[in-house]
N, C-alpha and C positions, 0 to 999 in steps of 0.2 A: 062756802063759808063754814065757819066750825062753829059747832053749838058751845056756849059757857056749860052747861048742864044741859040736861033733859030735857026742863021744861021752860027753857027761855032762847029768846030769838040767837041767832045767830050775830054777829059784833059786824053793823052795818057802818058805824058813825063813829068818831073818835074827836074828843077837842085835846087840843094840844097845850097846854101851858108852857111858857118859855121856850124862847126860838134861838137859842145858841147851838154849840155843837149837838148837843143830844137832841133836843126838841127836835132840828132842821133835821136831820140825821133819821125820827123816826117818823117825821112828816112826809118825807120825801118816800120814805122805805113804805109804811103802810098808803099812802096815795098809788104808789107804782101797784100795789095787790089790792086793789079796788073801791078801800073804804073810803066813804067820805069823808074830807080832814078838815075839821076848823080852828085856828088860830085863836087864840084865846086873848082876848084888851084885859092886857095885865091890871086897866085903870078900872074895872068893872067887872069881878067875876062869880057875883052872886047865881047868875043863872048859867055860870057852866054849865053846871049836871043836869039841865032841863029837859036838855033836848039833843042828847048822844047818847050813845050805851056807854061809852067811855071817856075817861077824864085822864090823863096822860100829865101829870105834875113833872115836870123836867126841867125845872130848876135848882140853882146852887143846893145844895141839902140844907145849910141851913136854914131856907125860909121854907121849904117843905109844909114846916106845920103850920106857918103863920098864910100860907096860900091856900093851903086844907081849909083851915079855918074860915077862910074868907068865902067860901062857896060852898052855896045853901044848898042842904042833902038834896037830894032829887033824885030820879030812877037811874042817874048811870054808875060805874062802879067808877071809883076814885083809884086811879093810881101813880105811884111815885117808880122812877127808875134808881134811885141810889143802889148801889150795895150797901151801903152801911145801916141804913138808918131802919129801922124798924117801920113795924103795920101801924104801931099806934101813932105815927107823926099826922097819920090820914084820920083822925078824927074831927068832926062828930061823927063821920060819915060809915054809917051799918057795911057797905060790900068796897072790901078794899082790896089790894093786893098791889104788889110790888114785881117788877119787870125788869131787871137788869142782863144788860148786854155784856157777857165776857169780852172783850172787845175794846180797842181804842177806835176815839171818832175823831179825828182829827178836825175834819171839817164837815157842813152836810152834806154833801156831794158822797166824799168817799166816806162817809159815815151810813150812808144810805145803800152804798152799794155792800157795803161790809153786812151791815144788818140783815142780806140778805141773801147773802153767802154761806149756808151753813152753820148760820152764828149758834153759840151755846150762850142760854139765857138763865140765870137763877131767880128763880118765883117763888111766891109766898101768895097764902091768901086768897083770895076769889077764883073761882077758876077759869076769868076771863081772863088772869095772867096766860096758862098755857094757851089758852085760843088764840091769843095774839101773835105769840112765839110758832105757833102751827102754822097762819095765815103768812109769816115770814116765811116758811119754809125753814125754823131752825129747830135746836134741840135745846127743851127743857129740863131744868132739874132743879130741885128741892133746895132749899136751904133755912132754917129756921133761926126765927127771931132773934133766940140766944148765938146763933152760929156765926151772927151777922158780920160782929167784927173780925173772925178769925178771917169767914171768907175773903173780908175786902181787903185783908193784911197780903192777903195768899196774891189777890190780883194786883196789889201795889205793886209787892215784890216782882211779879211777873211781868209789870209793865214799867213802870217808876223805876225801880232800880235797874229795871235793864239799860233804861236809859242812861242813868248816871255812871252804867259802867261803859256804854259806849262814847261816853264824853272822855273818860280816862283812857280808852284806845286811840280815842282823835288826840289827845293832848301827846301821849306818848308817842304816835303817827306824824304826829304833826313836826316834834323835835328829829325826827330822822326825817323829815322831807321826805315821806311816802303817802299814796296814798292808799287811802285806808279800807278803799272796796275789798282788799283782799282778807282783810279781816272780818270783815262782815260775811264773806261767803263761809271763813271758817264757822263764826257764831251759829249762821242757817246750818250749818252741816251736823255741828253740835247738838241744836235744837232736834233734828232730824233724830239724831243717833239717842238722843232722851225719850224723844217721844217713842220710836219703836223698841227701846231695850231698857229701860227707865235708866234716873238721874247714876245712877251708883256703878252701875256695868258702860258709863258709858263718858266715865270721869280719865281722863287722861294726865302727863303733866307730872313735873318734878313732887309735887309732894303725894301723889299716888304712888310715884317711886319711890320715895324717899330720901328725893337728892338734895339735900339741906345745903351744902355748897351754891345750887344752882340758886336756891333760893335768897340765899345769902346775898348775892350777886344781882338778885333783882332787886333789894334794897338799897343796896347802894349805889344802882342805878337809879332810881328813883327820887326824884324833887321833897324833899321834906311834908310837904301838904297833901304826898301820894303814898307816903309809906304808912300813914292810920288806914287809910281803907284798902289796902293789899294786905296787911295782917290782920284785918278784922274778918274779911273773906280767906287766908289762907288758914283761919281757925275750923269757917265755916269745911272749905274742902279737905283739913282735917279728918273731921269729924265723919264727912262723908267717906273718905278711904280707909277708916279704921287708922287711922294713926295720931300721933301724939305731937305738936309742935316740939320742936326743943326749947331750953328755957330761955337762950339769950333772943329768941323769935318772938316772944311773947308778951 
């Protein structure tokens, strides 16, 4: 086990609040590494913090503070898994900290097994956050109070909008009767080619060339309710290429 500090026991016990994706996801994942895990009766949880070193709040964010609230200080540290939401939603309570998984949980199954794959986690606060993320087996790192919303804009985008661009692949996949695995292999390949050369040396594609023709021609391929969000991302890879739409693009 890892010690929080110096001079306090190592994180035997955890109670869980809220059993949807994230709760089941790290109930599953810290029971598989040894701790004892309790389920928390949402209808009573004055004495969570009684009797665990840990309080694991993993509920919608917004009732965060109103679930804080409801459980009386006691020895274990309070924490919440949002990105967004700041230290102070965990009030009254003195030892807090925040635990978020970079990471989608689809379900607790493969949210559990994610969790403990390498996951990268951003922590704030007590430093039984990082003990947790140790006892995973993942990698911690910092993110502070004020930082919070830019972080969790960073992980929307990385996660949320990928989605919604791969719904516009299926839709355009879909009107040629193809299927669309083969585009997916190219996105992984992409992703690959980001990750080891970053986003900018690794940008391919007519408007890195500059072929406004070709571009031209994917708009007017394009359904009316698909040509705002093809030019609101061809401004984005724009920008990335060092180039300039032209004006009737814009």
């Amino acid at each position: 086990m890892v010690d929080r500090d110096a001079t306090s026991k190592p994180l035997t016990s955890v109670r869980i609040v809220g059993t949807g994706r994230s709760g089941g996801s790290f109930a599953g994942a810290l029971a598989s590494v040894g701790l004892d895990v309790k389920v928390a009766d949402r209808h009573d949880l004055s004495t969570a913090a009684s009797d665990v070193d840990l309080v694991m709040i993993c509920t919608p964010d917004d009732v965060i503070s109103e679930v804080a609230r409801s459980i009386d200080p006691g020895p274990a540290v309070v924490a919440h898994c949002s990105g967004s939401r700041r230290l102070d939603v965990l009030a009254p309570h003195g030892r807090r900290c925040s635990v978020h998984p970079l990471m989608s949980l689809p379900n607790p199954t493969i949210g559990a097994a994610r969790l403990l794959d390498g996951c990268r986690f951003a922590v704030a606060g007590d430093p039984a956050g990082p003990a947790v993320v140790s006892l995973l087996g993942g990698i911690a790192f910092g993110v502070a109070d004020d930082d919070r919303a830019t972080y969790h804009a960073a992980a929307s985008v990385a996660a949320n909008h990928l989605v919604a661009l791969c719904s516009e692949v299926e839709a355009l996949a879909g009107r040629l009767d193809i299927d669309p695995a083969g585009f997916w292999r190219m996105m992984q390949t992409t992703l690959t080619d980001v990750a080891e050369r970053g986003a900018t040396a690794a940008l391919t594609g007519p408007i890195a060339r500059g072929d406004w023709v070709t571009v031209r021609a994917h708009l007017d391929a394009l359904e009316k309710d698909q040509r705002e969000p093809y030019i609101a991302l061809a401004r984005v890879v724009a920008r990335v290429a060092g180039r300039v739409l032209p004006s009737d693009l814009t």
